[in-house]
C-alpha positions as CSV (number, residue, x, y, z in Angstrom):
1,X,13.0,-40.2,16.4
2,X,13.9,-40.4,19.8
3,X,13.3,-37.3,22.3
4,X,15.2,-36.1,25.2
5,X,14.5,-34.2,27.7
6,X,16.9,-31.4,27.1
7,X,15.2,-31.2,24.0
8,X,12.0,-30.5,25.0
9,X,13.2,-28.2,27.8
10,X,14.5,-26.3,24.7
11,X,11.7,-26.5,22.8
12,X,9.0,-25.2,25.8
13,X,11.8,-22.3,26.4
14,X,12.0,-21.1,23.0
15,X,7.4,-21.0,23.2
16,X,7.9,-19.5,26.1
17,X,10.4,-16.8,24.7
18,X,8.2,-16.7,21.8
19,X,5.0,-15.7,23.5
20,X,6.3,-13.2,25.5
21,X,7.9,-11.5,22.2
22,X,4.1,-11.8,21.2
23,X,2.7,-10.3,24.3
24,X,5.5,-7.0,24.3
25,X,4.2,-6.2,20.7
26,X,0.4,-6.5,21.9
27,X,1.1,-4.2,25.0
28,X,2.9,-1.7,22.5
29,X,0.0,-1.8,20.4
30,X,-2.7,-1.3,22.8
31,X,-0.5,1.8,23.8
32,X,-0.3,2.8,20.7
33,X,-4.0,2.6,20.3
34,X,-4.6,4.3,23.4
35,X,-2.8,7.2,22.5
36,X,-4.4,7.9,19.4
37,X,-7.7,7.5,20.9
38,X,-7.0,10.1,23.5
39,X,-5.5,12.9,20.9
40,X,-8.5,12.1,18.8
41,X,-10.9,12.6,21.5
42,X,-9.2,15.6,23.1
43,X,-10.5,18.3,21.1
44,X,-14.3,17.1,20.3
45,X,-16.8,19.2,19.8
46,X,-18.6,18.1,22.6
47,X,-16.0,18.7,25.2
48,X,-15.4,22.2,23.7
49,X,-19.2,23.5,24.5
50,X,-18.5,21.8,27.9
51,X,-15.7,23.6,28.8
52,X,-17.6,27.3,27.7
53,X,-16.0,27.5,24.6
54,X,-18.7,28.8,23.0
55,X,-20.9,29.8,26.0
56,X,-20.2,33.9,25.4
57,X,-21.8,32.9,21.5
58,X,-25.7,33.6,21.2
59,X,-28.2,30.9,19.4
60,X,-29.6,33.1,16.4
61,X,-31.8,29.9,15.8
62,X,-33.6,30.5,19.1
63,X,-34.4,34.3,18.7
64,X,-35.1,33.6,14.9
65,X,-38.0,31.4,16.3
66,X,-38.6,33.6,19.7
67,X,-39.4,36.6,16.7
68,X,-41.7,34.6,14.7
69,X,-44.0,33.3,17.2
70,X,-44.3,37.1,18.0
71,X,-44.8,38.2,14.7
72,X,-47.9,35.5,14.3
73,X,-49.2,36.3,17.9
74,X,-49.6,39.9,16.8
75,X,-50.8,38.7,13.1
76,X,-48.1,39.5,11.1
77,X,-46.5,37.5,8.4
78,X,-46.3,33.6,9.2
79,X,-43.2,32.8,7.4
């Protein structure tokens, strides 16, 4: 087979085409990805008690515990 050089002007054209087509659907992908990854993050549970969400809420667990330590300091019941 004998090559020309049109032919393999062709040829490193159509890669060339080819790997861009490639690169466009990666970039829409990593947008893609991006985007999900910031709706999934938006509301987390984490950024909600950082923002005072919950900051007008009071820890029973802590008075629960606050109450005991009183009850056994005055010998009461040391459940």
């Amino acid at each position: 087979m004998i090559r020309t050089p049109m032919a393999g002007g062709a040829m490193a054209e159509s890669a060339k085409k080819v790997a861009r087509q490639a690169e466009d659907r990666l970039d829409k992908v990593a947008q893609n990805v991006r985007e999900r990854f910031d709706r999934i993050t938006e509301g987390r549970f984490t950024d909600r008690i950082r923002n005072g969400r919950f900051a007008d809420q009071v820890d029973h667990g802590v008075d629960q515990g606050r109450t005991e330590v009183r009850r056994r300091e005055q010998g009461g019941s040391k459940q």
